[in-house]
C-alpha positions as CSV (number, residue, x, y, z in Angstrom):
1,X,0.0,0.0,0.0
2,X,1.4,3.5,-0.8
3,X,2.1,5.7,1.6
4,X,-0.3,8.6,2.4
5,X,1.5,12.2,1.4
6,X,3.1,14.2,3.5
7,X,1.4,17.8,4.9
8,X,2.5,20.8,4.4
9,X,4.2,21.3,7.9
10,X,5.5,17.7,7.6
11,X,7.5,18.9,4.1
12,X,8.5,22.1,5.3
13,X,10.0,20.4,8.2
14,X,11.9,18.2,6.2
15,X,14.1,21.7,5.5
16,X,15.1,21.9,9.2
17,X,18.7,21.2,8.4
18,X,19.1,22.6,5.2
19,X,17.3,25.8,6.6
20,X,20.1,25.2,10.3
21,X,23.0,25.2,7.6
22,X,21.9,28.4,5.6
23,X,22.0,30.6,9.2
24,X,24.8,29.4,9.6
25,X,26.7,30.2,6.3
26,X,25.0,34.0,7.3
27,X,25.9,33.9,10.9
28,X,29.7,32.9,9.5
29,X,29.8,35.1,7.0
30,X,29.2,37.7,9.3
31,X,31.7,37.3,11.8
32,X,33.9,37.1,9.0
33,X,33.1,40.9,8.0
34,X,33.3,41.9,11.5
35,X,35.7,40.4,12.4
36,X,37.8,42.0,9.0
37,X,35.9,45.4,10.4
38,X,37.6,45.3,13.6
39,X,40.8,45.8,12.5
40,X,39.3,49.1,11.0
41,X,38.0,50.1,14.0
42,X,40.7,49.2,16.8
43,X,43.0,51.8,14.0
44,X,40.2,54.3,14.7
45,X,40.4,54.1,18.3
46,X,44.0,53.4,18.5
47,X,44.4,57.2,16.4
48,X,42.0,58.8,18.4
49,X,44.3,57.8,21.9
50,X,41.1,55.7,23.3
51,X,40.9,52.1,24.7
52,X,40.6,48.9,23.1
53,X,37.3,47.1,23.9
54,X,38.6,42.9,24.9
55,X,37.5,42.1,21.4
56,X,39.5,44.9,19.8
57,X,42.5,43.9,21.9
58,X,42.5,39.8,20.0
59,X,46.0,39.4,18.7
60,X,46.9,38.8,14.9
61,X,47.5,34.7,15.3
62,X,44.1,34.3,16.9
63,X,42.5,36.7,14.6
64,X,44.2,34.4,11.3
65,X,43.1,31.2,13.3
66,X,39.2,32.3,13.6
67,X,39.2,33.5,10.2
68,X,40.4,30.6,8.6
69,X,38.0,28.3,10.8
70,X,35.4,29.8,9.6
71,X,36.0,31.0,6.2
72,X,36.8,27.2,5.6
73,X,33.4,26.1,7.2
74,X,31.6,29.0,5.4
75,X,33.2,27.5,2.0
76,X,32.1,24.0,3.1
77,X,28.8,24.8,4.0
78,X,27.8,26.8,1.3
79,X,28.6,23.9,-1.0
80,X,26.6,21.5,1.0
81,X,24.2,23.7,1.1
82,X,24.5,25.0,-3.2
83,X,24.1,21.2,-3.6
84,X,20.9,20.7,-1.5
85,X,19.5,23.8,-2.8
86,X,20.1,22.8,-6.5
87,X,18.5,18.9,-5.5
88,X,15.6,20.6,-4.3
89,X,15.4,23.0,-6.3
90,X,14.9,20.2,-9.1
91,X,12.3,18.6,-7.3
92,X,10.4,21.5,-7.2
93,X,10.5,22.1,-10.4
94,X,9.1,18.6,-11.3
95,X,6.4,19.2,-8.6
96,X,5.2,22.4,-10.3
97,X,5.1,21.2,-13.8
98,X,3.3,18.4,-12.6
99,X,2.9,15.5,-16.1
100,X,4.8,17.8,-18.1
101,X,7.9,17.5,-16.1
102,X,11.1,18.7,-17.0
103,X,13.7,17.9,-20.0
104,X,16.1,15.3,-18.8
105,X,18.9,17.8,-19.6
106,X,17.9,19.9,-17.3
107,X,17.4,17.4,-14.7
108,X,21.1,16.7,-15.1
109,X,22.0,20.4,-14.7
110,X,20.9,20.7,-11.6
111,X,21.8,17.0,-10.4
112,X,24.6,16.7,-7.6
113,X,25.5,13.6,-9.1
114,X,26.3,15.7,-12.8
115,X,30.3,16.8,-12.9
116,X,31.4,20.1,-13.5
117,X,32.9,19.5,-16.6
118,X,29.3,18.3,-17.9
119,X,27.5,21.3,-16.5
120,X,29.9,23.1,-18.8
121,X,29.3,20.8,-21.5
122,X,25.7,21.6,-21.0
123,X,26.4,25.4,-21.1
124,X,28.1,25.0,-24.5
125,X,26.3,22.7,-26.4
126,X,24.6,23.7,-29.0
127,X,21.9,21.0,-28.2
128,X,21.2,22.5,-25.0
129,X,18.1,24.7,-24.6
130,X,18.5,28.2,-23.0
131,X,17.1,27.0,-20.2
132,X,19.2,24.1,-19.2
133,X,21.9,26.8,-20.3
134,X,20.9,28.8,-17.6
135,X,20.8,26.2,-14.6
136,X,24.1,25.1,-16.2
137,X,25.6,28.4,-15.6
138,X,24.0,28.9,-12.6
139,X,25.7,26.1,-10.7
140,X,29.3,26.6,-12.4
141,X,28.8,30.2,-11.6
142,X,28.2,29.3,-7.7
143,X,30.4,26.7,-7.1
144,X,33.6,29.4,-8.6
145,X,32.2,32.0,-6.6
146,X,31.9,30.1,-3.3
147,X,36.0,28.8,-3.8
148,X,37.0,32.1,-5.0
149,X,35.7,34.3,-2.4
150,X,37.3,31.8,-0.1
151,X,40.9,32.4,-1.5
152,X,40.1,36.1,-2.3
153,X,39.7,37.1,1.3
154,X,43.5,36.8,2.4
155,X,44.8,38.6,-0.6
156,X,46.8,41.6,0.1
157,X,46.5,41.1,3.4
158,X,49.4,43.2,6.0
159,X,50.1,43.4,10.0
160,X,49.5,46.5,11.2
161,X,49.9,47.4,15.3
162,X,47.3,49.3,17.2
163,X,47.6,50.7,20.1
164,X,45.7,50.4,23.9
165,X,45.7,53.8,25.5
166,X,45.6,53.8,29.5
167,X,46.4,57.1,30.5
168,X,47.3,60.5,28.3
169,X,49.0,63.5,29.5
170,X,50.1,67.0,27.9
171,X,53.7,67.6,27.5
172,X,56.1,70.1,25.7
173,X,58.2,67.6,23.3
174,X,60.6,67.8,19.9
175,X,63.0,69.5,18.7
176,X,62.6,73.4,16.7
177,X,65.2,74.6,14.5
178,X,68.4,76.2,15.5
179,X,68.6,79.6,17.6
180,X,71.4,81.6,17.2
181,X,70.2,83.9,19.8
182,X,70.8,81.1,22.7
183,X,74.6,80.8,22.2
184,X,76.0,83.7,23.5
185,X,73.5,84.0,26.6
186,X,74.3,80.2,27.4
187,X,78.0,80.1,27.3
188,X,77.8,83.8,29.6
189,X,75.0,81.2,32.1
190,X,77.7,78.5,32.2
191,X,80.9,81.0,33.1
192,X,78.6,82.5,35.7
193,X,78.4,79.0,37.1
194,X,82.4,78.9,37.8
195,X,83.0,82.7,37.7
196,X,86.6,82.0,38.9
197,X,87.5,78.7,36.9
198,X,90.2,79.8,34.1
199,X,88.6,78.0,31.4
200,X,85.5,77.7,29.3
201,X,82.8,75.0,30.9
202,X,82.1,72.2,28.6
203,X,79.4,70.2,31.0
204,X,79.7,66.6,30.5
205,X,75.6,66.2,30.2
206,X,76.3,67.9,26.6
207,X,80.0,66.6,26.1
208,X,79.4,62.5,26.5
209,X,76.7,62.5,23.8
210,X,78.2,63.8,20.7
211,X,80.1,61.0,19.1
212,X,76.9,58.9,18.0
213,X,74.1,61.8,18.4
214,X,72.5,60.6,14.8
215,X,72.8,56.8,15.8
216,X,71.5,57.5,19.1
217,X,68.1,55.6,19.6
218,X,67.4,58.2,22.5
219,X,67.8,61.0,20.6
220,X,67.7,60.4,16.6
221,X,66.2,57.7,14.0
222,X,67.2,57.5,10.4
223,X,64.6,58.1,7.8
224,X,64.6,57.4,3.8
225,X,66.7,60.2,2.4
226,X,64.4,62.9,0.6
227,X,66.6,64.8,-1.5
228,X,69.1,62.2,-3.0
229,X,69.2,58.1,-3.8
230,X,71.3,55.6,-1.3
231,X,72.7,52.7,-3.0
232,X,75.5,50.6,-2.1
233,X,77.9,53.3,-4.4
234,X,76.6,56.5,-2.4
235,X,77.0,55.8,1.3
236,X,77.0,59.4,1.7
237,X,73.4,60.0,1.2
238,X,71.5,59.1,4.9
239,X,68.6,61.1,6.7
240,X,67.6,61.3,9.9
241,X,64.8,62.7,11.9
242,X,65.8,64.7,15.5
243,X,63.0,64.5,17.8
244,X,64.9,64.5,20.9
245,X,62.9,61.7,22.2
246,X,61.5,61.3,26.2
247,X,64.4,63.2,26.8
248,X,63.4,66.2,25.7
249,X,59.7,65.6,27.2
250,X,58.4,67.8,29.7
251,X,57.1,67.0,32.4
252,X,58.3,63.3,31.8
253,X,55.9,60.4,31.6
254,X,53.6,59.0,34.3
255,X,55.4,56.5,36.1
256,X,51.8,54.1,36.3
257,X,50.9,51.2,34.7
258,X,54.6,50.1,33.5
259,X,53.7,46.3,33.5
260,X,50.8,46.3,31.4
261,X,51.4,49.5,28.9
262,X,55.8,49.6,28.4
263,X,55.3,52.5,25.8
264,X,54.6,55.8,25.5
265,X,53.6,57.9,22.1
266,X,53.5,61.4,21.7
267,X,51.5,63.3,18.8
268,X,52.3,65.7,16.5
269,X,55.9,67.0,18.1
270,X,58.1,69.0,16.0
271,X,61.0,67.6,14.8
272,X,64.0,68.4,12.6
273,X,64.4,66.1,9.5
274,X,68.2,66.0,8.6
275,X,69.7,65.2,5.0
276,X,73.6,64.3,4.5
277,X,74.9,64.1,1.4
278,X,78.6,64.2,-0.8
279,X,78.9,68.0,-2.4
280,X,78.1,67.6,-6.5
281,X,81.2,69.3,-7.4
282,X,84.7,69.2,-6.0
283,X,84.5,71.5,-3.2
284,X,87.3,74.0,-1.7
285,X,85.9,75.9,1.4
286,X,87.3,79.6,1.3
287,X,89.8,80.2,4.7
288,X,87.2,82.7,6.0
289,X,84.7,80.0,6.1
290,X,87.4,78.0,8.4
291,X,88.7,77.8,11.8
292,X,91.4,75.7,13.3
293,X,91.0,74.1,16.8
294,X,94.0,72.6,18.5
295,X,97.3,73.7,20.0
296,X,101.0,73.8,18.9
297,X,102.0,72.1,21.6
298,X,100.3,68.8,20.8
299,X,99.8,67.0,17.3
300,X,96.0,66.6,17.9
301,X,94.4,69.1,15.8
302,X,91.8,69.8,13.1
303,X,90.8,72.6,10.5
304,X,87.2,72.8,10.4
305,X,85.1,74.9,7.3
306,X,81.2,75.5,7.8
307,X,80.4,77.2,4.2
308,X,77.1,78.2,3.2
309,X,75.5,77.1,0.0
310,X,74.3,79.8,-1.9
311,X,71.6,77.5,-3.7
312,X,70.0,76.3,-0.9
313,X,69.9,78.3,2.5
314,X,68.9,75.6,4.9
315,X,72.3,73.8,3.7
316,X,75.9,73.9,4.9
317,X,78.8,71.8,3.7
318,X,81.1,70.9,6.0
319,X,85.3,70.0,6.0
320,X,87.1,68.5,8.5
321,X,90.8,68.2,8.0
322,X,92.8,66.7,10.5
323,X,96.4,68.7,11.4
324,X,99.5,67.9,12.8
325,X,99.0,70.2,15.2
326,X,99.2,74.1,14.8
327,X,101.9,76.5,13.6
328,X,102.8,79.5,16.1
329,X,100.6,81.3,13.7
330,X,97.6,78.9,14.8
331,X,97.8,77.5,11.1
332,X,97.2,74.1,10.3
333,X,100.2,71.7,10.0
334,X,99.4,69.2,7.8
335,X,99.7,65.9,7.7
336,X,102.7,63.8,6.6
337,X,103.1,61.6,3.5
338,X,100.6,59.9,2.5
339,X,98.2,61.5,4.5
340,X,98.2,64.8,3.3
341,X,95.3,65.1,1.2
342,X,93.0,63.1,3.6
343,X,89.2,64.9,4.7
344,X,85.6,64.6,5.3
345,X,83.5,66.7,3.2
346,X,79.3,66.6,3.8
347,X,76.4,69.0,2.8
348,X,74.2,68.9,5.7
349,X,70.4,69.9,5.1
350,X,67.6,71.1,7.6
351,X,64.3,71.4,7.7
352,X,61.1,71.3,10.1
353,X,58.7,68.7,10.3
354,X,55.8,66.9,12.7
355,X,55.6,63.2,13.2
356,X,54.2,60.9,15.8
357,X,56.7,59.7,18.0
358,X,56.6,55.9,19.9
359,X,59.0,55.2,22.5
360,X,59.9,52.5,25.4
361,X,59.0,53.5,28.9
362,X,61.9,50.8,29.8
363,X,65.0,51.9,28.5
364,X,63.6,55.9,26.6
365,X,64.7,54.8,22.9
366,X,62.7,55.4,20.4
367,X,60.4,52.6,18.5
368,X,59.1,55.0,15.4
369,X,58.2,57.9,13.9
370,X,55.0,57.4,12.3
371,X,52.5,60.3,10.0
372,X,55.4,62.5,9.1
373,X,54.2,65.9,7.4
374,X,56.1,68.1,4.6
375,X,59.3,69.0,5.1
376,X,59.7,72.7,5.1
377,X,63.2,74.3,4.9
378,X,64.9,75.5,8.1
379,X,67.1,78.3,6.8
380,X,70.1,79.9,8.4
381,X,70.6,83.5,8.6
382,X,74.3,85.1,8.5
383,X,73.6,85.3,12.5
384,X,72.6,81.7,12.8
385,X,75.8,80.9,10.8
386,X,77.9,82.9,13.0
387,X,76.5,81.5,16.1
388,X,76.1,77.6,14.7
389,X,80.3,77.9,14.3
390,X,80.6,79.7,17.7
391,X,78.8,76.4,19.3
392,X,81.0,73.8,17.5
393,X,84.3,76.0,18.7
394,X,82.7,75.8,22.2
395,X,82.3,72.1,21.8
396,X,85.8,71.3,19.9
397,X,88.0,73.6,21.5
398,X,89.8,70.6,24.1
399,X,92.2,73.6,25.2
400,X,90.3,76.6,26.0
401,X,88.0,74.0,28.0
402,X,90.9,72.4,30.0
403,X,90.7,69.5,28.9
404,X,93.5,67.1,27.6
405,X,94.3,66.7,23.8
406,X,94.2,62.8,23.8
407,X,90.6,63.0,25.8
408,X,89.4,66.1,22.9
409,X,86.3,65.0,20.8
410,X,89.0,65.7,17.9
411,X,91.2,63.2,19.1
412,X,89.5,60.4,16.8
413,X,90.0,62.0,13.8
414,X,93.8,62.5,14.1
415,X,94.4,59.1,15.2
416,X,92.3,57.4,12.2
417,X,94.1,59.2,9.8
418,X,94.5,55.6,7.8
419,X,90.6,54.9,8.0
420,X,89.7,58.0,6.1
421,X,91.5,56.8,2.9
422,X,89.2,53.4,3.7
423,X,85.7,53.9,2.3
424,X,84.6,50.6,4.4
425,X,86.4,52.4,7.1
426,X,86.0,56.0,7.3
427,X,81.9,56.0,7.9
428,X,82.1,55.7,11.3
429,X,84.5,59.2,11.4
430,X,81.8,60.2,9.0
431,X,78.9,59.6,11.3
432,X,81.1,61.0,14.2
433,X,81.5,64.1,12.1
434,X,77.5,64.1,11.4
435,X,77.0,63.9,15.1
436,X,79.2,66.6,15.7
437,X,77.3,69.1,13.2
438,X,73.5,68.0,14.6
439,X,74.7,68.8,18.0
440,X,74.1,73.0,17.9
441,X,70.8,72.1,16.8
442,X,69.8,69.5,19.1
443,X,71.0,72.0,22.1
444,X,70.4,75.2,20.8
445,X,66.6,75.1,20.0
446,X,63.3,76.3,21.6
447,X,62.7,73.0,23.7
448,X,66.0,71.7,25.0
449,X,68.4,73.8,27.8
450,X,70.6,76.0,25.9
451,X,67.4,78.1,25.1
452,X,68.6,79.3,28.7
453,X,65.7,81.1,30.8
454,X,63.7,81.7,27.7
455,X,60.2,80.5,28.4
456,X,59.2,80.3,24.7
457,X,59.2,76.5,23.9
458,X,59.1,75.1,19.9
459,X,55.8,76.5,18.6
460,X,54.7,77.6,21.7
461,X,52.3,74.5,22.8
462,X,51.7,71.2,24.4
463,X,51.8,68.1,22.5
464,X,49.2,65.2,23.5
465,X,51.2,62.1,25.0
466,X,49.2,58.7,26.0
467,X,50.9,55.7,28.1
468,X,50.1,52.8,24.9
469,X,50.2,49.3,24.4
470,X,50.5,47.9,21.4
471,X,48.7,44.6,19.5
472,X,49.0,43.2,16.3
473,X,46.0,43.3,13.8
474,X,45.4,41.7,10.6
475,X,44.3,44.3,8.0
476,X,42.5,43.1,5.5
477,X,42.4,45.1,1.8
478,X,39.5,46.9,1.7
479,X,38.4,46.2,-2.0
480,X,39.7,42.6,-1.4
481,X,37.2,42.5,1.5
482,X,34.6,44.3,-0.3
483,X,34.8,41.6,-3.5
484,X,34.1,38.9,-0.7
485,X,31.5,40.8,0.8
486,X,29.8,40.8,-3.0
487,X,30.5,37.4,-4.0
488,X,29.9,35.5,-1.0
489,X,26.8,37.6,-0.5
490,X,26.1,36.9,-3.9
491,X,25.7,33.3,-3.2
492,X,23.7,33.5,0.0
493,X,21.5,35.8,-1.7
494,X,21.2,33.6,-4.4
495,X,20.6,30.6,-2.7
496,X,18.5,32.4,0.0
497,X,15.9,33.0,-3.3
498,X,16.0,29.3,-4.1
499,X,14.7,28.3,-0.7
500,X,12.0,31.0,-1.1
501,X,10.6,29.7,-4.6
502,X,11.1,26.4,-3.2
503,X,9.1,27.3,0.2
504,X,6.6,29.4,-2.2
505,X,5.8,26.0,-4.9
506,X,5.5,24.2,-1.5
507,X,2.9,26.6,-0.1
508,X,0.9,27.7,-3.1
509,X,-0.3,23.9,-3.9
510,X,-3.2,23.7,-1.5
511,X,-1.9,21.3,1.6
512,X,1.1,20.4,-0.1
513,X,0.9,17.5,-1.3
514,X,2.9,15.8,-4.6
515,X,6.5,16.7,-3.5
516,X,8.3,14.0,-2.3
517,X,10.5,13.6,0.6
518,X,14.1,13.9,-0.8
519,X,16.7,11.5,0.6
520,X,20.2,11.8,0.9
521,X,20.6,9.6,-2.3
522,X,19.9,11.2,-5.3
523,X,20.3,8.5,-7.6
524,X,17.7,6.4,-5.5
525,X,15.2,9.5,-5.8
526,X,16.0,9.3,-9.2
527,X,15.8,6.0,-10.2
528,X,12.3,5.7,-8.2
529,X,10.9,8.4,-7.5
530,X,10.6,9.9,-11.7
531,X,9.9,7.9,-14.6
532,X,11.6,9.0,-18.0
533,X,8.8,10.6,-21.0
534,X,9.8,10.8,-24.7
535,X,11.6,8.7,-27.4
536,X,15.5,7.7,-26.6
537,X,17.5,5.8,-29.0
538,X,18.9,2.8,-26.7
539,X,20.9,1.5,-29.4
540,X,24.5,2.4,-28.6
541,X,23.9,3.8,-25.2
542,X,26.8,1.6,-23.6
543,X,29.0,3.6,-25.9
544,X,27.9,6.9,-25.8
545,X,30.2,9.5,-25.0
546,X,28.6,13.5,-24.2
547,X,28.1,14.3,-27.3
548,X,25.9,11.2,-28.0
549,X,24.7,11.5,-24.8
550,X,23.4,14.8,-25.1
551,X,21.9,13.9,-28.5
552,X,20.0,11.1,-27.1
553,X,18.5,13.2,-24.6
554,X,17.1,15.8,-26.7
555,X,13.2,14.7,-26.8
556,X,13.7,13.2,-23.4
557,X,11.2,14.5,-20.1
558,X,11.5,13.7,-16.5
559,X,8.0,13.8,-14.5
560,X,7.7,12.9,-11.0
561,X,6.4,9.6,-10.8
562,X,3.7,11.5,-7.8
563,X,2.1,14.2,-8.4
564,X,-0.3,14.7,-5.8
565,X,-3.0,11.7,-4.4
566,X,-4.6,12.1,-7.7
567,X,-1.9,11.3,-9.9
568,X,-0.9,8.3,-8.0
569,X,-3.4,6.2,-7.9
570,X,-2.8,3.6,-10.0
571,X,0.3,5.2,-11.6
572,X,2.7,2.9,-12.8
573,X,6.5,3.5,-13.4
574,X,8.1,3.4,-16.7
575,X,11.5,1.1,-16.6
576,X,15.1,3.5,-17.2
C-alpha cells in the first residue's frame, strides 16, 4: 500500500537542516566581515588615543586562526548547502510542472550527481536549450564563486599594530630649529656658574653625547633620504629625523601602569628632518669660512670649514681636516706623506617637520616615527651661521675648556688618519662628524636647555602624550574584503531565493501535497521516484560518449512519478 503524502508542515519540516546550515553560512559570513571590520575600527580608536574594547584587543594569530576556521566552514557549507539547494530546487520544479515534467537535460544540470565538466558541456552545447543553459551556468557560476571568495579574502593582506591607550598627559616635546640667539647668553650662564675657573665650561651632560648623536636611539632615528638616492655606491646620502625623544619631554611620563602598557607615544611633536649628502662638485671651502682648533704644543688638531650654499639656504657643507697640530701662527700643520690630502667633506640639510613619536618606557629609545608631514626648509641667517660655528668651537675647543688633547672629541680624527682613505672604514669618522654638526641644533633650539631662561618653547604649545600598548591586527584590503562581501553575498542571496521559490511551490499547492520527501541519495530519488517521457534511441547507449549523450537526450522529459494523491493512484512507473 502507498504511503499517504506528507502535509505541508511535515514537508516544510523536512528543510530543518538545510534551513540550520543556511543561518549558519549568514551567521559565518558575518563574523567574518566583523571580524575584518575590527581591524578598522581598533586603527580608529587606537588614532583617536582611546581604549581597546577585549574584542579589539584579540591578537593577529588568533584573529588568522578564527578567520580561517570559519572561512573554511563557510566555503564547506555553502557547498553542502548549493548542492541541496540545486536537488531541491529540481524537485520542485518537477512538482510544479506536474505531467509535463522537465527535460532530462535539465534534470542533469541541476543533479549533484552531474560533474562540473558536464554542466559546462551543458552550457556549451549547441543541443542545450537556453534554459538548461541557464541552470548550467547557474551552478558553475556558484560553485567558482563560493572557492573564489574563499581564496580572495586573504589577498593583500598586512600586519598592522594598534595601540591600547591607559592614561594620556600633555607635554612640551621635539626638537625646533636652531637659535642663534641662545649661544652667546648660554655660554655667559655657564661662566657664571664657575666665575673664577680659568677656562671655558664644557658640562659633561652635553660633552658625552656627541660622538653617536645621529645613531642615538634616544635622541635620533634614520629616515629614507628625501633629497638624493642611497645605494650601495653612495653611502654618503643618509637622513635622519631629531626629535629628541622622552628626553626632551616635559614633564616626563607618568610613572603608572609600567607592566601592562611599556610605551609611551607622543603626537604631532616638532621635529627636525636631517639630510647628509657628498657636495656635486669638488668642493674648496674659502679660509674665511674655516677655523682651526688645537694647540702647537700637541699634534691633535683639526681645521674645520662650515660654508654656506648659496643655492640652498637651509644647507651647509662641512670640511674637516685633520692637522699635525698648529703653527705659532695657529695655522694648520698638515699631515705627513701619504696622509696629506685626507678629509671629510658633507652637505648637511635642515628642515622642520611633525611626526608621531613611539617610544619604550623601559630603556627611553625610540620605536618609530609614524605620520610624518612636509618637510619645510629651516634656513640659516648670517647670524645663525655665526653663532652655529661659535657652538662647534665651544664644543671642539679641548684647550680653551681644560681638557686634555688625547681626551678632545677631535682626538679620533687625528688618530684614524688611515681609516679616512678606507671607504669601508672611514663612515664611522663620518657619522662621528654628522653627530658633531647635529649637536648645535639639538642643544640650541626652543625645547632643549641651551634656550637658557627663555620660556618660549618650539611653537609655543603642548603636544598630547598617551601611556600605549601595542597589539598586532590583521588588515584586511579593503576592496579585497569588499569583493568577498559581493561574491559570498552573492551566493547566499542567491541561494537564500532558491529556498523561497522552493518554500513558495511548496505553499501555493493547497496542503502540499505531490512533492516527495528527498533522501540523501539522489540516484535512488531518481531512479524511483521519476519515470523517464519521450523517445531515446537505446541503441548504442553503452558507448555513448557527451556528445551522443546529449543527442540522445534531446526529446527526453522527466516527471515525477507522484504528483499529488490524484496522480498516484494507479500510476505505474516506466522502466530507465
Amino acid at each position: 500500500m502507498a504511503k499517504k503524502s506528507r502535509g505541508l508542515q511535515g514537508q516544510l519540516s523536512a528543510f530543518f537542516l538545510q534551513f540550520m546550515i543556511l543561518l549558519f553560512c549568514i551567521a559565518a559570513y558575518v563574523c567574518i566581515i566583523l571580524i575584518a571590520l575590527a581591524s578598522e575600527w581598533a586603527q580608529s580608536a587606537s588614532d583617536r588615543g582611546q581604549r581597546l574594547g577585549p574584542l579589539l584587543r584579540v591578537e593577529v594569530g588568533t584573529i588568522i586562526t578564527v578567520v580561517r576556521v570559519l572561512q573554511g566552514l563557510l566555503s564547506a557549507a555553502s557547498t553542502v548547502l548549493l548542492t541541496q539547494t540545486l536537488l531541491h530546487l529540481k524537485w520542485s520544479l518537477l512538482h510544479r510542472r506536474g505531467s509535463k515534467g522537465i527535460r532530462y537535460k535539465t534534470m542533469l544540470a541541476l543533479s549533484p550527481t552531474t560533474l562540473d565538466w558536464g554542466s559546462l558541456r551543458l552550457m556549451l552545447s549547441s543541443k542545450s536549450r537556453l534554459s538548461t543553459k541557464f541552470w548550467a551556468l547557474l551552478r558553475l557560476s556558484l560553485v567558482a564563486l563560493i572557492w573564489l571568495s574563499g581564496m580572495l579574502l586573504f589577498f593583500r593582506t598586512s600586519v598592522v599594530t594598534v595601540y591600547d591607550t591607559i592614561e594620556s598627559f600633555e607635554a612640551s616635546a621635539g626638537v625646533g630649529p636652531f637659535n642663534g640667539s641662545y649661544v652667546e647668553p648660554f655660554l655667559k650662564s655657564l661662566t657664571r656658574t664657575a666665575p673664577d675657573h680659568p677656562f671655558s665650561i664644557l658640562p659633561y651632560t652635553y660633552y658625552g653625547i656627541v660622538y653617536n648623536l645621529i645613531s642615538n636611539p634616544l635622541f635620533t632615528t634614520a629616515v629614507d633620504p628625501l633629497h638624493c638616492s642611497k645605494s650601495i655606491n653612495n653611502m654618503d646620502c643618509q637622513s635622519y629625523l631629531l626629535s629628541g625623544g622622552l628626553s626632551m619631554v616635559t614633564p616626563f611620563n607618568p610613572g603608572s601602569h609600567r607592566d601592562t602598557h611599556p610605551l609611551v607615544r607622543i603626537h604631532s611633536i616638532p621635529a627636525i628632518h636631517i639630510d647628509f649628502n657628498s657636495p656635486r662638485h669638488p668642493f674648496t671651502p674659502p679660509e674665511s669660512d674655516c677655523t682651526t682648533i688645537g694647540s702647537n704644543t700637541t699634534f691633535i688638531a683639526i681645521k674645520l670649514c662650515i660654508s654656506p650654499v648659496p643655492t640652498s639656504p637651509s644647507s651647509l657643507t662641512a670640511t674637516l681636516i685633520p692637522c699635525e697640530g698648529l703653527s705659532p701662527t695657529n695655522s694648520c700643520v698638515p699631515l705627513p706623506s701619504p696622509y696629506q690630502t685626507q678629509n671629510l667633506t658633507t652637505t648637511i640639510s635642515f628642515s622642520t617637520r611633525t611626526a608621531t613619536m613611539l617610544t619604550s618606557r623601559a630603556n627611553l629609545t625610540i620605536l618609530s616615527v609614524t605620520n610624518l608631514t612636509p618637510l619645510e626648509l629651516a634656513p640659516f641667517s648670517p647670524s645663525d651661521l655665526t653663532a652655529y660655528r661659535t657652538a662647534l668651537s665651544w664644543l671642539l675647543d679641548y684647550q680653551a675648556a681644560g681638557i686634555p688633547a688625547p681626551s678632545s672629541i677631535i682626538e679620533s680624527f687625528w688618530t684614524s688618519r688611515n681609516q679616512l682613505s678606507s671607504q669601508t672604514a672611514d663612515g664611522v669618522l663620518l657619522q662621528h662628524l654628522r653627530s658633531i654638526l647635529v649637536f648645535p641644533v639639538w642643544l640650541f633650539n626652543g625645547n632643549n636647555w641651551g634656550r637658557g631662561n627663555e620660556t618660549t618653547r618650539v611653537d609655543g604649545g603642548m603636544r598630547r602624550g598617551e601611556v600605549v600598548r601595542g597589539f598586532g591586527k590583521l588588515r584586511f584590503d579593503r576592496g579585497v574584503l569588499g569583493g568577498f562581501v559581493v561574491l559570498q553575498g552573492g551566493v547566499l542571496v542567491v541561494m537564500m531565493a532558491g529556498w523561497v521559490w522552493i518554500v513558495m511551490g511548496i505553499t501555493a499547492s493547497g496542503r502540499g501535497k505531490g512533492m516527495p520527501n528527498v533522501s540523501s541519495f539522489p540516484l535512488f530519488d531518481v531512479g524511483f521516484k521519476s519515470r523517464v517521457v519521450g523517445e531515446m534511441d537505446r541503441g548504442r547507449v553503452w558507448e555513448a560518449g557527451d556528445g551522443e549523450v546529449l543527442g540522445a537526450l534531446e526529446e527526453v522529459r522527466v516527471v515525477a512519478d507522484v504528483i499529488g494523491e490524484e496522480e498516484g493512484k494507479g500510476g505505474g512507473r516506466s522502466p530507465h
